[in-house]
Each structure stands twice: as structure tokens, then as C-alpha cells.
N, C-alpha and C positions, 0 to 999 in steps of 0.2 A: 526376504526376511525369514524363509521357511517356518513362520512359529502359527502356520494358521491352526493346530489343533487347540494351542496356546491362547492363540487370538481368539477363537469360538466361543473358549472354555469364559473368557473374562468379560465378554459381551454377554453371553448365558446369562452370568452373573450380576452383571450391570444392570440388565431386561428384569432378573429376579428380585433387586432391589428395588427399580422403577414401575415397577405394576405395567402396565400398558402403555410405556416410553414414556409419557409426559403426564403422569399423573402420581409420579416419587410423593410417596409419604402416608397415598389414598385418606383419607377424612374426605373434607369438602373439594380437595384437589382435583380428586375423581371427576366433578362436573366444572373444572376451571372452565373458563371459554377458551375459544381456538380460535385461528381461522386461518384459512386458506391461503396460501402463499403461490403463485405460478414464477415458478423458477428456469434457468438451464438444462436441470434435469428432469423437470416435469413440475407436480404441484404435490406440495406438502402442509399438513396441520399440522400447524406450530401453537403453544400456548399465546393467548392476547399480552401477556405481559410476561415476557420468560426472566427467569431468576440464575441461572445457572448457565449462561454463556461459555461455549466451546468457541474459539474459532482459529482457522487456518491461512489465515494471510495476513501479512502485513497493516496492507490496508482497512482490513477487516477491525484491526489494533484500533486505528485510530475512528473509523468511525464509532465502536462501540462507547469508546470515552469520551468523543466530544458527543456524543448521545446519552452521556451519565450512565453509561451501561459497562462495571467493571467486570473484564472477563474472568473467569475462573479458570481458564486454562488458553494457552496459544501456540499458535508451532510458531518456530522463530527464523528468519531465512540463515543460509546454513553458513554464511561467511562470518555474523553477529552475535553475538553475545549481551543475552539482556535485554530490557524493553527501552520502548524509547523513552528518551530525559524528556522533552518540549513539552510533557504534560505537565510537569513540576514534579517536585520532593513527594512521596509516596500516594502518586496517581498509577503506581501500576504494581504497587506491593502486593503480596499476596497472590498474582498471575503462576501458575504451574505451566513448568512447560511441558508440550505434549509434542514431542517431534521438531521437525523441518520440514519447511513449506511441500516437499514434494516427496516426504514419508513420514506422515502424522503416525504417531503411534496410539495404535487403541486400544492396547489394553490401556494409557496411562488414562486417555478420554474416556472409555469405559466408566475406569475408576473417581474418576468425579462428578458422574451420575449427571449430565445433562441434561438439562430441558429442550437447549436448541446447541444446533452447530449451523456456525456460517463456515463456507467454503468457495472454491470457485472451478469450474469444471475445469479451466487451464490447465491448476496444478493437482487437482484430487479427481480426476475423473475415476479412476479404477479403485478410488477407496469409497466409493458412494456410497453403494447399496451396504457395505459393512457399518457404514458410520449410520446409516436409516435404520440399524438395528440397534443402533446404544440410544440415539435422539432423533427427531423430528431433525430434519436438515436441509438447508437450503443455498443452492449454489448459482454464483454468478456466470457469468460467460465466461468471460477475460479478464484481465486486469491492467490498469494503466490508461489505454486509452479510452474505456467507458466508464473512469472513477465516480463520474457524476450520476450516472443510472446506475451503476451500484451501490451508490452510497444510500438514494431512496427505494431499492429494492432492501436492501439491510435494515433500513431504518424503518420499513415495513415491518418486515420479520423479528426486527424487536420492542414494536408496539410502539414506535418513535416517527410514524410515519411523517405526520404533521411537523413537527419540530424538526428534522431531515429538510424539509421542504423551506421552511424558515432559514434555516442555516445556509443552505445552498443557496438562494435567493439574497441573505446579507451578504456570501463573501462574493458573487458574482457585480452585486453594486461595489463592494469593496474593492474589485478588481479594476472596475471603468474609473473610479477616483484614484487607484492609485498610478495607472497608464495618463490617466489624465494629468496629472500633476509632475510626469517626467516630461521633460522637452525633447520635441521632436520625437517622441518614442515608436512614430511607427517608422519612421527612416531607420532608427540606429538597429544595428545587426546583432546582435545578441547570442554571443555562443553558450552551448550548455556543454560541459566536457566533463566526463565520469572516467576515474581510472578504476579496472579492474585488476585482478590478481594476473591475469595474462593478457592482458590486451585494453584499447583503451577505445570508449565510445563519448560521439558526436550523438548528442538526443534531437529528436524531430518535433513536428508539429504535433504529432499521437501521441508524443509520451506525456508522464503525467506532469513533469514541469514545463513539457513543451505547451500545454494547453492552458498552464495558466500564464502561461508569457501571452499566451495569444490573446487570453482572456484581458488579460493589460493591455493590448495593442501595442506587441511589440514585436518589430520587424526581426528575421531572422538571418544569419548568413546564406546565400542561396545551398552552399554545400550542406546544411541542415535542412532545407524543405526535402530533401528525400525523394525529388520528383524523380518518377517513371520507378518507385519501388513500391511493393503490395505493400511491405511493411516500413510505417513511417515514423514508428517508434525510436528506431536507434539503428545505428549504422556502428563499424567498427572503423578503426584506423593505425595503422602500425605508430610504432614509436619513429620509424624513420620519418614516417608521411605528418606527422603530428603539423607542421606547418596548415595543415587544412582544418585546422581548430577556430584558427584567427577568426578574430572577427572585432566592431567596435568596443566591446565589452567582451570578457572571457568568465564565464563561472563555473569553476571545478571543483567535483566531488568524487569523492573516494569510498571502493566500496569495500571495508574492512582493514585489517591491519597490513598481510598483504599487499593492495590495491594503493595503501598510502604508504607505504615504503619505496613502492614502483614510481608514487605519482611523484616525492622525495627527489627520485635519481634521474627524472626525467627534465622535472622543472628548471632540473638545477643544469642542465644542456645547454650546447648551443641553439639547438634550434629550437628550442622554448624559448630560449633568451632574445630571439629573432624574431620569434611575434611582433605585431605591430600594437598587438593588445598591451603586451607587454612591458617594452620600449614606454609607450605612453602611461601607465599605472595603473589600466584599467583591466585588471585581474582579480578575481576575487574567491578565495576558498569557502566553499558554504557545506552545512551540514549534510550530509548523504541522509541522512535516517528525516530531513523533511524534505527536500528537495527530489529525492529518489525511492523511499520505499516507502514515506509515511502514505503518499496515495489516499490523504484522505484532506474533509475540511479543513482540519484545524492545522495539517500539515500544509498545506495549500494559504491558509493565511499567513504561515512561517516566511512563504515563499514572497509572498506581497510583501512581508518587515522587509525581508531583505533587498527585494526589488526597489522599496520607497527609500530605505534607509544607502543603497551606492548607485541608485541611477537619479535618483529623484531632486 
């Protein structure tokens, strides 16, 4: 980016308008309550109830909203345009964007004077200690495979600890009634297939729709358990090899414009047509932005409609 005298200059200022990071406005502010967060990159005090939400991931999206906490600013990942629709007609108006998941810009985060920023060390590890100079900041590990301790580490951090807890606990029941209510679901094989702009992936037991398939009890193709790989998240597969998708059910998602142009000219093949998913009808296009990067509850409930709504 080379703009760090740029960048200094607009944190200076950000720091200058916020008094002592989280006390923007000084009156009674000045002695708001805090408290202590232990995070991935160590522990940070964060206001008890923060008002001015930054945050940089996806996921981060959707827990802040299904936590009635509308961000004030977001980075967005870099294939999408726009926040997500699954929350309704103007649940995400008013969001500024501040960058791309894996180069947040701070002067724009600077500029809308935060109280808190969620992050995740994944994708902002080397933007840390700059973003602890605009806000109080607090970051997860990874993303994807521990959605579920991030969501109450988050819901922590924005004074939603309790209700975090509630909500994870309703859709985890939600999840055994809706497994429950498909036939035979831990037999049936269950593919998850994501087309990218170059290449196309098989999702695993770790990824984040892999975990709620499991959380349904539902069986997977054994070429999706991922065994003898550290990472169980996602696997790649050429368009030649695409045959190794198959499974009793096929669910395909596309990541961007791109990604769905690819997935377009691929479906339309012989050897997509050769599934045996396919052949029988059992195919089905689902939303990328809840199936793949919403990563959170309420995205994760999106997953249950649609798992109840063509296996159930």
C-alpha cells in the first residue's frame, strides 16, 4: 500500500477525535464500563456495550446482526459486491465499506471513529497493532472451522454474551430436529460443491457448511471426509476430475460472478451430466453468501431451510 505516513497521519487523527480510543465524545463516556476480552492476539478492553462497530470478516457480518448489532463499517471479501440479502430489505443499509477481508483500509476505519473492531488473526494478523491504535480490537483465530467459538467470543465483545449463547444452543436443537426429520440421513452422502473463478472445491467435515451437515447427522461422501489431510476444510478438484463431486445429493455454490459463469459451462458437460446425482435430480444450487461465507447463526439456520426444505 506504501501510504503508511498517510495511514499514521489518519489514525493520529482518529486517536485525536476519540480521546483515549473508546471514550469518543468525553462527558460521561470518559468512565463508560469496559471489560476485558482474552483474545488470539492477546487481551483487550473493549467498551461493555460498544456503539460503533468495525468489522473484518464475513462472518463477523453476520454475527453482529443476528446479535442486533448494525456495523458501521465492513471489509467485504474481494470476489462480492455488497452485503448480504438473508437479513431482509435494509438490515445492512448504511454499512461503509472499509477494504477487503485481507487489506482493510484504515484510514476509511480510522474515519468512522470506532469503539470496537472485530477481526480474525487469519486474515488481519499484520494489520493488529494499527487497528489497536484507531479502537479497542479483538481477534479470533481462524475462521470456518471454529464459527461456533467465534461467534461467542464476538458476542462477548459486543456485550451479547448471554444471547450468543441462547442463539447457538436454539439452532444446535434446530439442527438434531432438522436431521431428524430427514430419512435415513446419516446413510445419505451428501456433497457440498463450490465453484471458484479458477478451480472448483469439494467442502469437508471443517468447513462451515460441513459442520452443519454434521450437526444434522448427515452422512458425507467418503471423497469429502478429507481423511489423512491436516486440513479438512476444502479440497480442490479439476474440472476434468469433477466426476468425484458425486454423491447421493449434490449442493452447489458459486463464488461470485466469475465462479458462476465457470460453474454455467461446466454443468452444462458431459461429465456433470454423468453424475449419478444428477441423472436422478438430486442437484441443487444454493446461496454462496449463506452456505459459504455467511459463517455465522443466522447463515447457518439458512442452511437448515434449505437442508429441510430438498432432503426432508
Amino acid at each position: 500500500m506504501h501510504r503508511r505516513l498517510l495511514l499514521t497521519a489518519a489514525i493520529a487523527a482518529g486517536l485525536a477525535l476519540t480521546g483515549c480510543g473508546n471514550t469518543a465524545d468525553g462527558g460521561d463516556k470518559d468512565t463508560a464500563a469496559t471489560v476485558e476480552i482474552v483474545h488470539a492476539m492477546g487481551t483487550s478492553k473493549v467498551p461493555a456495550a460498544p456503539q460503533r462497530v468495525v468489522v473484518l470478516d464475513t462472518d463477523k457480518v453476520d454475527t453482529a446482526l443476528t446479535l442486533g448489532v448494525k456495523p458501521v463499517g465492513a471489509a467485504r471479501a474481494g470476489e462480492l459486491t455488497g452485503w448480504p440479502t438473508y437479513f431482509g430489505a435494509g438490515a445492512t443499509d448504511g454499512i461503509t465499506e472499509v477494504g477487503v477481508l485481507t487489506e482493510p483500509d484504515l484510514e476509511a476505519i480510522a474515519g468512522l471513529k470506532p469503539d470496537l473492531i472485530l477481526g480474525s488473526k487469519f486474515r488481519q494478523e499484520k494489520f493488529y497493532a494499527e487497528l489497536s491504535k484507531i479502537a479497542p480490537t479483538v481477534f479470533t483465530e481462524n475462521v470456518g472451522k471454529t464459527w461456533k467459538e467465534n461467534f461467542l467470543l464476538d458476542g462477548r465483545a459486543l456485550g451479547k454474551e448471554q444471547q450468543a449463547k441462547d442463539l447457538l444452543a436454539a439452532y444446535e436443537k434446530r439442527a438434531d430436529e432438522v436431521g431428524a426429520a430427514i430419512p435415513n440421513a446419516a446413510a445419505l452422502k451428501i456433497s457440498i460443491v463450490r465453484f471458484m473463478p479458477d478451480h472448483i472445491r469439494v467442502y469437508g467435515p471443517e468447513s462451515f457448511s460441513g459442520i452443519v451437515l454434521g450437526d444434522a447427522g448427515l452422512g458425507r461422501p467418503e471423497r469429502q471426509l478429507l481423511a489423512g489431510k491436516d486440513d479438512k476444510r476444502f479440497d480442490k478438484v479439476s474440472a476434468e476430475r469433477v466426476t468425484e463431486v458425486d454423491g447421493d445429493f449434490v449442493f452447489v455454490a458459486a463464488y461470485g460472478e466469475k465462479a458462476a459463469a465457470e460453474q454455467q459451462k461446466i454443468t452444462a458437460g458431459p461429465l456433470w451430466a454423468g453424475l449419478g446425482a444428477v441423472k436422478a435430480g438430486k442437484t441443487q444450487v444454493v446461496a454462496d453468501e449463506t452456505w459459504m461465507t455467511g459463517i455465522g447463526v443466522t447463515a447457518a439456520n439458512k442452511i437448515l431451510d434449505d437442508l429441510a426444505k430438498y432432503l426432508g
